[in-house]
C-alpha positions, 0 to 999 in steps of 0.5 A: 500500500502506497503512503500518502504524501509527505509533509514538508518541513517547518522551515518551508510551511512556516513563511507562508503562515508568517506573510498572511500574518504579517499582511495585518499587521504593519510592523514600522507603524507598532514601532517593531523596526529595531526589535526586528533588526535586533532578532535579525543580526542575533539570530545570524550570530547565533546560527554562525556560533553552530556552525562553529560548533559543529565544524569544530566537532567534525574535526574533532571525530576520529577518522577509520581508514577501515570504514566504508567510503561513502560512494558519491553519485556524479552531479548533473546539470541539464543532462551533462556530468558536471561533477564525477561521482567520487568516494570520501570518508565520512569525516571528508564528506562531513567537512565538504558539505558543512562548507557548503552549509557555511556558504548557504548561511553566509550569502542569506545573510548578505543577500538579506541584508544588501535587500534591506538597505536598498529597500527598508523592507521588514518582511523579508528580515522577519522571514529571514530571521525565522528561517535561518535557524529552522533550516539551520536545525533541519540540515544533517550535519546539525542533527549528527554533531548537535543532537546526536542523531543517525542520518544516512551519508550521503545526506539528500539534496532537500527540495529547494521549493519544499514541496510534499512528495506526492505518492507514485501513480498506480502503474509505478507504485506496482514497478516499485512493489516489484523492485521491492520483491526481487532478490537477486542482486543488481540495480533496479529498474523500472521499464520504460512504457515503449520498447519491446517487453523482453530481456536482454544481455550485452557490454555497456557502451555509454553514449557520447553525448551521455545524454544522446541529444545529438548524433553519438561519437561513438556511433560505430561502437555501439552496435550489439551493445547495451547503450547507457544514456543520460535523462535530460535536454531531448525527449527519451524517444531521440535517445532510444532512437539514436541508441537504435540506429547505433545497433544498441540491443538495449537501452538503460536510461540513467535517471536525474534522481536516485530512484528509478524514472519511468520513461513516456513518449506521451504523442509519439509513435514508437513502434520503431523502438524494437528493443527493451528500454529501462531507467535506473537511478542516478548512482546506480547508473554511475556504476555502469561503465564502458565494457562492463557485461549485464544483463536486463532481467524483468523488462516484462514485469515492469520492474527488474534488475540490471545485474553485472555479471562475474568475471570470467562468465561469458553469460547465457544469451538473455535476448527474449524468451526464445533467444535464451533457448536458442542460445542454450541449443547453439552453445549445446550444439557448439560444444557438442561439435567441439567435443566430437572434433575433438574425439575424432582428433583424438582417434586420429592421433591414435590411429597416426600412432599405431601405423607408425608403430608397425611401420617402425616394426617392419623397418 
């Protein structure tokens, strides 16, 4: 059963409370301007004290080489890489994002301040001076190092408007009841709603452009591949596209965020699309390099895995229901080929050796 939305966090309900309250209220003619200006510059001082307190924390933690590095998703901007994915150490990865907190505080502050002078405008010191301390509260790294609590590195990137989540549509909720319910190892998917509903296996060749929004580089080194491409800029039908004219035998498409998307073509007929299409998450879809061998198991389900296979495991065919079959018969037939020339090889060498043995008998 699918949970109702979330409610967003105090700091982003409570400005909108304050401007209905303040609209019936003038706050210069009660005589509140220097109170406001007070509860301003004391609330920036007292947030800037935290975050002393926690950098000095930080710190001050021991660092365990031992410890598992946090694997970090690359950063996308409009469909382009703009920064690699990376591992840190948790101490690390603290320090890099209490720096991005420090700023965060640092320019509202100025921002605030600079509106102000030009504008004399209490509004938005009051919203400001509420604010500050509330997101403060609610960041991570306030709640590790100040309250003591347990949050999950990497921390999530908050929604900047704080909006409430809506639950997923019937048809995602089942995809991720399905991923939910898959043991075998690997990283989900959710199948996209056009491409053909079978599963399939190959090397990852990853698009150039990642977000296959012009015709790919790598044109030439896609064919019988499985292309990995970028959600962003074009509509997914053109990657599929692009992918297929390049030979791709199937195509995963890395979503924007952690979670598996499912791709539309809302208006497009995409019946030329005749291999499986599938999403996965931003991380996960990090993992997929060039030459690594997968394959797509639950297209048909709405909802599967992508698994890596092992070293060394050339790996069964995966290409639909029959194509397994077929391939399993060639292999069969394959190696019962090899091993009967071997046999025959084998017969013939003993045969070879006979004769040369009577022939050296008669010399």
């Amino acid at each position: 059963m699918a949970d109702g939305p979330k409610m967003p966090p105090l700091s982003k309900m409570l400005p909108m409370v304050v401007m209905m309250a303040l609209n019936k209220f003038d706050l210069e003619e009660l005589g509140l301007r220097i109170h406001c200006e007070a509860a301003f510059f004391g609330v920036q001082l007292g947030c800037f004290f935290a975050l002393m307190m926690i950098e000095k924390r930080i710190k001050e933690a021991p660092a365990d080489p031992a410890e598992p590095k946090i694997k970090i998703p690359a950063e996308m901007v409009m469909g382009n890489e703009a920064k690699p994915a990376k591992e840190l150490q948790a101490k690390d990865y603290d320090l890099e994002q209490y720096g991005a907190l420090k700023t965060q505080q640092m320019m509202g502050a100025v921002i605030l301040g600079v509106i102000y002078y030009n504008w004399r405008s209490l509004m938005p010191l009051v919203l400001q001076a509420l604010m500050t301390p509330l997101n403060l509260y609610e960041s991570p790294l306030f709640q590790i190092y100040l309250l003591g609590k347990t949050v999950k590195r990497p921390f999530p990137k908050p929604n900047p408007f704080g909006f409430p989540e809506s639950p997923p549509p019937a048809e995602e909720a089942g995809a991720s009841a399905a991923i939910e319910g898959a043991t075998e190892e690997g990283y989900s998917f959710i199948t996209a709603e056009f491409g053909t509903k079978e599963d399939c296996e190959g090397l990852i060749c990853r698009a150039q452009p990642l977000t296959a929004d012009t015709d790919l580089e790598n044109h030439n080194e896609m064919k019988g591949k499985v292309a990995v491409v970028a959600r962003g800029v074009v509509p997914f039908f053109d990657k599929a596209q692009r992918a297929l004219e390049a030979g791709a035998v199937g195509i995963i498409v890395i979503n924007d965020e952690d979670l598996p998307y499912k791709c539309t073509a809302p208006g497009t007929d995409c019946s030329a699309i005749t291999v499986p299409v599938v999403c996965v998450g931003h991380e996960d879809g990090a993992q997929l390099t060039n030459g690594t061998r997968v394959s797509i198991a639950g297209v048909a389900k709405g909802a599967g895995k992508v698994v890596v296979a092992e070293e060394g495991n050339s790996g069964a065919s995966v290409t639909g229901g029959g194509a397994a079959v077929a391939g399993g018969e060639d292999d069969a037939g394959g190696a019962a080929e090899a091993s009967s020339n071997e046999d025959a090889g084998s017969s013939e060498g003993v045969k070879k050796t006979a004769a040369g043995k009577k022939k050296s008998a008669r010399d």
